[in-house]
C-alpha positions in Angstrom: 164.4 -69.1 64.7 162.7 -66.6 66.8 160.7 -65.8 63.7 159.4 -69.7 63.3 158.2 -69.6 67.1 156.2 -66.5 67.2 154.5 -67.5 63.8 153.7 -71.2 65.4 153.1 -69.8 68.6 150.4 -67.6 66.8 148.9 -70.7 64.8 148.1 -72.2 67.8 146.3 -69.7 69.6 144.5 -68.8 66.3 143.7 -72.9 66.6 143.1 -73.3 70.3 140.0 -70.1 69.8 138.4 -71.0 66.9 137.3 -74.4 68.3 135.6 -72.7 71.3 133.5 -69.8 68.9 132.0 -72.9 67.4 131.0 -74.4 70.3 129.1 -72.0 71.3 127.4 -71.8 68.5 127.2 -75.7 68.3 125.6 -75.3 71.9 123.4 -73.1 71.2 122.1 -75.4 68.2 121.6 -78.4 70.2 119.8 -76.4 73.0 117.2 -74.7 70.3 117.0 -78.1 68.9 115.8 -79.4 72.0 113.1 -76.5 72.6 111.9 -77.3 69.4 111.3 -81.2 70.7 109.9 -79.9 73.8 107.2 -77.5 72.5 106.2 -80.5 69.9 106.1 -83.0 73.4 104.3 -80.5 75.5 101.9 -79.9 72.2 102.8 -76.2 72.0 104.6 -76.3 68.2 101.9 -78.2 65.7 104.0 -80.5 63.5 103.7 -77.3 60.6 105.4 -74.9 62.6 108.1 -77.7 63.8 109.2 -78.4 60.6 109.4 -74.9 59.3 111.3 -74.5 62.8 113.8 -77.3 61.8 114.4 -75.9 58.8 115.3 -72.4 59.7 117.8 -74.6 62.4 119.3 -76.6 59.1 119.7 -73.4 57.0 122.2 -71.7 60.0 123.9 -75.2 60.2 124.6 -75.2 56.5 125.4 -71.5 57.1 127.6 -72.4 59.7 129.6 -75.6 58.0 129.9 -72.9 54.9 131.3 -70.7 57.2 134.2 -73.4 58.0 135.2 -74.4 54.7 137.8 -72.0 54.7 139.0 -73.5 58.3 137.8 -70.0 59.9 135.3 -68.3 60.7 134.8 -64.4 60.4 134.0 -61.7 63.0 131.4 -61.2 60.0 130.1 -64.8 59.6 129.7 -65.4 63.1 127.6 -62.2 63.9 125.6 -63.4 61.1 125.1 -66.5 62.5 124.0 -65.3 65.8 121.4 -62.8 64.2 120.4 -66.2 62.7 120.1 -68.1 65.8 118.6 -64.8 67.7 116.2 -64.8 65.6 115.3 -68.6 65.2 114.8 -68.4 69.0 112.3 -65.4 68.8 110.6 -67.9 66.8 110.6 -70.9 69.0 109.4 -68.1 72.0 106.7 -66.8 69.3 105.1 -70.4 68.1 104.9 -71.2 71.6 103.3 -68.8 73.1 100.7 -68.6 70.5 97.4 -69.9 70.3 98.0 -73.1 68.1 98.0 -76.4 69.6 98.2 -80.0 68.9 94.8 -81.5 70.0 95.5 -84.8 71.6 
């Protein structure tokens, strides 16, 4: 009986953290996502470097969803896919800072 708790008791705090490594990952998604919209606005990204942007941002969410298949995600898979989003963000920092811009 005791045996049955603890192993239940486990399950769910294996569940209950789980859901919040993703978010952050999730958040971190949504908020690059939303640079990316704001350099094109502002005419800081040209449309090229946007959609090479977007697609580095859909290669980590396949990563990520790949990630979850198995209903978990590894130490290993998540430090991959923050070296992923690090360095998508360097990106977003680099193509806006550059010298290309969208003429209006």
């Amino acid at each position: 009986m005791k045996r049955t708790v603890l192993v239940a008791a486990g399950a769910l705090l294996v569940a209950s953290a789980s859901p919040g490594l993703a978010q952050t990952v999730m958040k971190r998604e949504k908020k690059q996502e939303h640079r990316i919209q704001r350099g094109m606005q502002s005419g800081k990204i040209t449309p090229k470097e946007a959609n090479r942007l977007e697609n580095q941002q859909e290669t980590i969410e396949k990563e990520r969803e790949q990630a979850w298949e198995d209903g978990k995600m590894t130490h290993r898979e998540r430090q991959d896919i923050r070296h992923d989003q690090r360095r998508l963000s360097q990106d977003i920092h680099r193509k806006k800072q550059n010298e290309k811009r969208v003429q209006p």
